[in-house]
N, C-alpha and C positions, 0 to 999 in steps of 0.2 A: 794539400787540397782536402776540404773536409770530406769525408765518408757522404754524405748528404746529397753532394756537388756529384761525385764520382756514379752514385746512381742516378741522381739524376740524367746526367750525360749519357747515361746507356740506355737510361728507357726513353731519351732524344732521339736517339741513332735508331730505337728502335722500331719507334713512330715513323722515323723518315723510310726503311725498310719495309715496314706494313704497307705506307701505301706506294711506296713503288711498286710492289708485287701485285698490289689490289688494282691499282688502275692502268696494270699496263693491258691489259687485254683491250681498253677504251680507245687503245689507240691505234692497235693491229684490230680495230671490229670488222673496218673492210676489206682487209685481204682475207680474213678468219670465215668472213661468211661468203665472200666468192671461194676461197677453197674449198671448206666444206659445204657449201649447199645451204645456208642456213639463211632462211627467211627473217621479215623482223618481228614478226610473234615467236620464234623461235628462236631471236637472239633475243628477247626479253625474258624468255625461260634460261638461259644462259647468263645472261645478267642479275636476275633474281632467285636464281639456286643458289649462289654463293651467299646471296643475302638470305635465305632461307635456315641454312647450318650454321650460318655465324651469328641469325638471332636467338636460331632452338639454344643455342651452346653456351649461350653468356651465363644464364644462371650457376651452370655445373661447375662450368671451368672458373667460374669468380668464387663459388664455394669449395671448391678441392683447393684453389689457392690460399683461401683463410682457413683449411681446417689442415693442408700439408705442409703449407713455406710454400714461398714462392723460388726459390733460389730453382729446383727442379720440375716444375711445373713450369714457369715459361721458360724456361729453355727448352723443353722435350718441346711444348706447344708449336715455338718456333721453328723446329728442325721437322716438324712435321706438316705443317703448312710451307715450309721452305721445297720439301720432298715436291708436294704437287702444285706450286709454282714450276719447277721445274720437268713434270710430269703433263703440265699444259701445253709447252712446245707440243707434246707427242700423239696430241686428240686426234683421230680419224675420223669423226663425225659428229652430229649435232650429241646421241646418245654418249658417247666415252665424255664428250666436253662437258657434260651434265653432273656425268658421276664425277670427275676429277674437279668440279668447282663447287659442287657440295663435298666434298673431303677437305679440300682448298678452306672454307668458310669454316670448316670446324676445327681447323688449328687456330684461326686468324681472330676465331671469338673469346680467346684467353688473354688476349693483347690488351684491350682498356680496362676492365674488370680489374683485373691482375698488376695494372700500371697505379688502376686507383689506389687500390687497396696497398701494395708497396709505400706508396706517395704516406696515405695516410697515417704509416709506421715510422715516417724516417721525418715527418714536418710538421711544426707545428701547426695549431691553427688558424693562425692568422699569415699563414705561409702558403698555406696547400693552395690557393686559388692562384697564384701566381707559378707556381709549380707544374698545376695541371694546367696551366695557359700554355705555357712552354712545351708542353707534353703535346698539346693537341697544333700547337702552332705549327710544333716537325712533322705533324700527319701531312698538314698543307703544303710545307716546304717539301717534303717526298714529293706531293701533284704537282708540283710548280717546278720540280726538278725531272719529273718523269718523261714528260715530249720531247726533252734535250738530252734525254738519253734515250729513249723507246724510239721517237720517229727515225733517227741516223743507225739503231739497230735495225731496222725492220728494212731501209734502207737499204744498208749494204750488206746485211746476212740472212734475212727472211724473219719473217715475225716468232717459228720456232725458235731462233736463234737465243731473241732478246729473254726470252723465259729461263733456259739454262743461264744465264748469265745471274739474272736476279733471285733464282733457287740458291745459288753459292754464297750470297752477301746475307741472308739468314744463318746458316749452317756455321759463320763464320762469329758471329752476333752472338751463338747462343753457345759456341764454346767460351767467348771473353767472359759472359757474363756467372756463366756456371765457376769460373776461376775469380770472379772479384764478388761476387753477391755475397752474403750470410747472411739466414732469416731472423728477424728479430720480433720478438713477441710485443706484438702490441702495447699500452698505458703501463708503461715499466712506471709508476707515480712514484717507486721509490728513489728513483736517480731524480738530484735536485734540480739540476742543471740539463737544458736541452741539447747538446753537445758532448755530454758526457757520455763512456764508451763502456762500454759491457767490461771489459778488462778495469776498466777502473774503479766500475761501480762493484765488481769482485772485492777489488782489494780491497776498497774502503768496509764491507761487509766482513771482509775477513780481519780486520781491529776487533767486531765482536763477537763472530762466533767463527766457531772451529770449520776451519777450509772445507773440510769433504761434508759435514754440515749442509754449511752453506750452497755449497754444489748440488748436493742432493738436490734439498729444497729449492732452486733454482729451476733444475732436469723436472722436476715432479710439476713446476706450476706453468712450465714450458706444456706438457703432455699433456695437464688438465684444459689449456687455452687451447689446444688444437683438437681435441677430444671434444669440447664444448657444443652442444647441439648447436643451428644457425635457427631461430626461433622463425622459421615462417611463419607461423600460423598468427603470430605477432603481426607480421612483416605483415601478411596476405590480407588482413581485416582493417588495416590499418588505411584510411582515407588518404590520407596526404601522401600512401605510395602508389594508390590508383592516380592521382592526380600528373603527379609527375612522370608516372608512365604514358601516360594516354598526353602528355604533352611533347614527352620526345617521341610518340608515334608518329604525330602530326607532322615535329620537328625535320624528322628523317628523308619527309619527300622532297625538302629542298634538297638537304643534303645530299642524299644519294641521286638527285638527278646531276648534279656537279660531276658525282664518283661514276657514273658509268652510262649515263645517254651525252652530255656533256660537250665532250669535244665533237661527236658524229651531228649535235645540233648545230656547231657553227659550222661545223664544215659541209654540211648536205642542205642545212636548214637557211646559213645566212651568207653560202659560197664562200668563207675562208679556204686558202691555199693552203698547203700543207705547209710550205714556210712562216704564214701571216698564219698560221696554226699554233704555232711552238707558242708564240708570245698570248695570242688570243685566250689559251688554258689557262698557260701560266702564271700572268697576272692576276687575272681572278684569285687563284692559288695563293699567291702573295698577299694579295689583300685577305684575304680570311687569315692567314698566317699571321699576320700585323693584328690583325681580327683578336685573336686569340692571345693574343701578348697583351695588347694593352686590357682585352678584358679581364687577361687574367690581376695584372696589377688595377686595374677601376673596381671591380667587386670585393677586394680587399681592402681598397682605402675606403670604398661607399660605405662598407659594412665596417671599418676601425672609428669612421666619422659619424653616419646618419644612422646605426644599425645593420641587423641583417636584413629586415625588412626592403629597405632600400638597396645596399648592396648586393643583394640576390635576388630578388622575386621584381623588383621596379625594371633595372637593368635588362632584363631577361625579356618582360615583357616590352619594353618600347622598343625592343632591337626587332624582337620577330614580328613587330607591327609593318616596322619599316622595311624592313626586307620582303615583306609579301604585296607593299606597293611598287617596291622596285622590280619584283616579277611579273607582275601586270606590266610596267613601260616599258619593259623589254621585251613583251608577248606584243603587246601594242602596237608601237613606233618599228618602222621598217629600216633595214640598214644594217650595214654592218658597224659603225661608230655607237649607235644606239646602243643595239643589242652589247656589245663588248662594254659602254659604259654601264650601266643599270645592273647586268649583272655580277661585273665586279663588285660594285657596290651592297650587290646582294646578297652575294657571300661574305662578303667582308662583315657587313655589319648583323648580318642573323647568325656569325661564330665569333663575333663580339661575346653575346650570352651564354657560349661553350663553356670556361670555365664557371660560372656561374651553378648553370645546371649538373657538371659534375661536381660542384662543391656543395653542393648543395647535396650529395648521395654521402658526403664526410658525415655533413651538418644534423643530416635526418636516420643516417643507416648508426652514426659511432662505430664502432668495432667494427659494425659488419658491415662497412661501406660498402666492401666487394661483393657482397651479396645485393648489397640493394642496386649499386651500379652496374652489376651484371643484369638484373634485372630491367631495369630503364634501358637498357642497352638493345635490350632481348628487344622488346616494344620498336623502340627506335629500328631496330632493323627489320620485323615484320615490315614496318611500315617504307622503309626502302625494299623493301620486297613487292609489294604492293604498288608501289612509285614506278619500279622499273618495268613491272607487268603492263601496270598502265600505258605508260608511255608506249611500248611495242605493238600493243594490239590500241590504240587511238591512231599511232601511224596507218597501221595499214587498215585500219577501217576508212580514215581520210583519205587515203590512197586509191579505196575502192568507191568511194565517193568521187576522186576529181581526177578520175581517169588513168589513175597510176601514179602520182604525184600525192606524195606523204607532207598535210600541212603540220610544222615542225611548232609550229607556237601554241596551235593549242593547247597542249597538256602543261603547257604552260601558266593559263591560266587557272586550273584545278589545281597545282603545286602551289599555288598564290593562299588561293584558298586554305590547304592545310597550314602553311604559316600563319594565317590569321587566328586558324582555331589553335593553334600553338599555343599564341599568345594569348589569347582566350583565356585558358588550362594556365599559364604560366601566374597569369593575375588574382587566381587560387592558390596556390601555394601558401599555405605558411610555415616560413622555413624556425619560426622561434619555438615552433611541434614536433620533437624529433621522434622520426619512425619507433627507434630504438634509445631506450630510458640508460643511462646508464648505472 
């Protein structure tokens, strides 16, 4: 199996681990807030602290990863956020659940940054977008596997239970990976061949000059690449990285209402049972999953055929067009068939343009993908930060409106809206201007 394959397959497993751990609290929210006491402005502070550390955090941890290796850096990341996974069974109140899911978001913010920027070392580029498809595909297969394991924990051992279970399957992740990883330096341009391996590209160097030579010289432009300042000031002035940021801010409000108002919308908002629950998630799940595969293989072929222009920036925007009308007919249309069809569809096809937008952090960052990906990230999560505030306090304002009864659709259609301005944002891009010259 190629070296390529092999990582790939662990930052799969470990996309699928992130969002078990991320969205299991979504699904213990109601025993969580009858136990502890927690109102729904105060489970949207609960929901959005985690989004708070895990967007301050993308920059840092995307840039410690391009200027340390990633080999010890996401795996410390992961055992650390695996810790207060497992340290959320153990909240006594709305306060300990605060601090332990702002600690929680500040491991869990070195996961995509760190995934890009890997990706961008080990594939070429007419690869990566297929790559990162498959990458973001296992976040969704994690949510679509999450209710058929979280609801039957919370079931028959209490909802602390299911937390220590999913703190363990990190700890375990980040030992495999510390035994099979090795960091490798970035546009090695002197190995001819994309497949070919650090040991080989030694030896064939070592025909011309002298072994510890070459080693040296090797050790030395390894140290200068990681020493390398990350040019913000480049990065920060630069238009086309405001654009892109303030387009996955937009992005993020669909997203993150999927990752954690989501399930308690079907089941409080359009009466799903807790059985016609599991599937209700999960599909949705699935479809963004499917989402994310074929867009990862469509914005490679759009952009090998018609350019990037099309491949990236067209793509991107008709998908977030259309999934911001499918949240309107789902806010809309009453029913439980409805709402289950429209939304599906609404995730499915607004993480359609997923690969895209991270390939497009290859396309604009070069080198410092991780940099500029951590940053879009950073944005993108403010703004599910923001998304999930929303939502908490529009509940109970509704509620105090219509007698104690929280209307679940509205915020619904304000999530519509930021998709539109998504795609707004998205139909500025030009990806053939990269942030970073190389």
């Amino acid at each position: 199996m190629k070296k390529s394959t092999i990582i790939l397959t662990l930052l799969v497993i470990l996309s699928v681990i992130t969002f078990l751990d991320r969205t299991c609290i979504t699904f213990a929210s109601m025993e969580i807030k009858s136990d502890l006491g927690i109102d729904q402005s105060g489970w949207g502070w609960v929901m959005s602290i985690f989004t708070l550390s895990y967007g301050l955090m993308q920059i840092p941890l995307g840039a410690l990863g391009d200027r340390v290796g990633h080999r010890w850096v996401l795996a410390l990341i992961v055992l650390w956020w695996s810790l207060f996974t497992s340290l959320t069974g153990m909240a006594g109140g709305l306060m300990s659940m605060l601090a332990i899911r702002f600690c929680f978001g500040i491991g869990e913010a070195g996961a995509s940054p760190c995934s890009t920027s890997v990706i961008s070392r080990w594939f070429e580029k007419d690869k990566v977008g297929k790559a990162q498809g498959y990458v973001w595909a296992a976040t969704r297969l994690g949510g679509a596997a999450a209710p058929f394991i979280v609801i039957p924990l919370i079931a028959a051992e209490g909802w602390r239970f299911s937390f220590y279970v999913l703190g363990a399957l990190g700890a375990v992740w980040a030992l495999v990976w510390v035994l099979t990883y090795r960091d490798r330096r970035p546009n090695l341009h002197l190995i001819t061949h994309p497949q070919q391996t650090v040991s080989k590209y030694a030896h064939e160097a070592n025909e011309k000059l002298h072994e510890g030579a070459q080693q040296a010289h090797e050790a030395k432009a390894i140290i200068e690449e990681r020493r390398r300042e990350i040019p913000w000031r480049t990065i920060f002035s630069n238009r086309q990285f405001w654009i892109i940021c303030m387009m996955y801010f937009f992005y993020a409000f669909g997203s993150w209402f999927f990752f954690t108002w989501f399930p308690e919308f079907m089941k409080q908002g359009r009466g799903f049972t807790a059985d016609e629950l599991k599937y209700a998630v999960a599909i949705p799940f699935i479809m963004s999953m499917a989402g994310n595969i074929a867009g990862g293989y469509l914005t490679d072929k759009l952009t090998a055929k018609y350019g990037i222009k099309i491949g990236r920036k067209a793509l991107g925007t008709v998908c977030l067009t259309v999934s911001a009308v499918c949240m309107v007919l789902a806010a809309f249309i009453p029913g439980k068939t409805a709402v289950f069809i429209f939304l599906s569809l609404c995730f499915g096809i607004f993480d359609l343009m997923l690969p895209s937008a991270w390939a497009l952090c290859i396309d604009l960052g070069k080198q410092f993908a991780g940099s500029v990906s951590g940053a879009m990230n950073t944005f993108g999560n403010l703004g599910g930060f923001c998304c999930s505030l929303m939502f908490g306090y529009l509940l109970k304002a509704s509620a105090e409106q219509n007698g104690g009864v929280s209307d679940y659709n509205l915020p619904l259609y304000g999530i519509a809206c930021m998709l539109l301005l998504s795609a707004i944002l998205f139909a500025f891009i030009n990806p053939a201007k990269p942030i970073i010259k190389e």
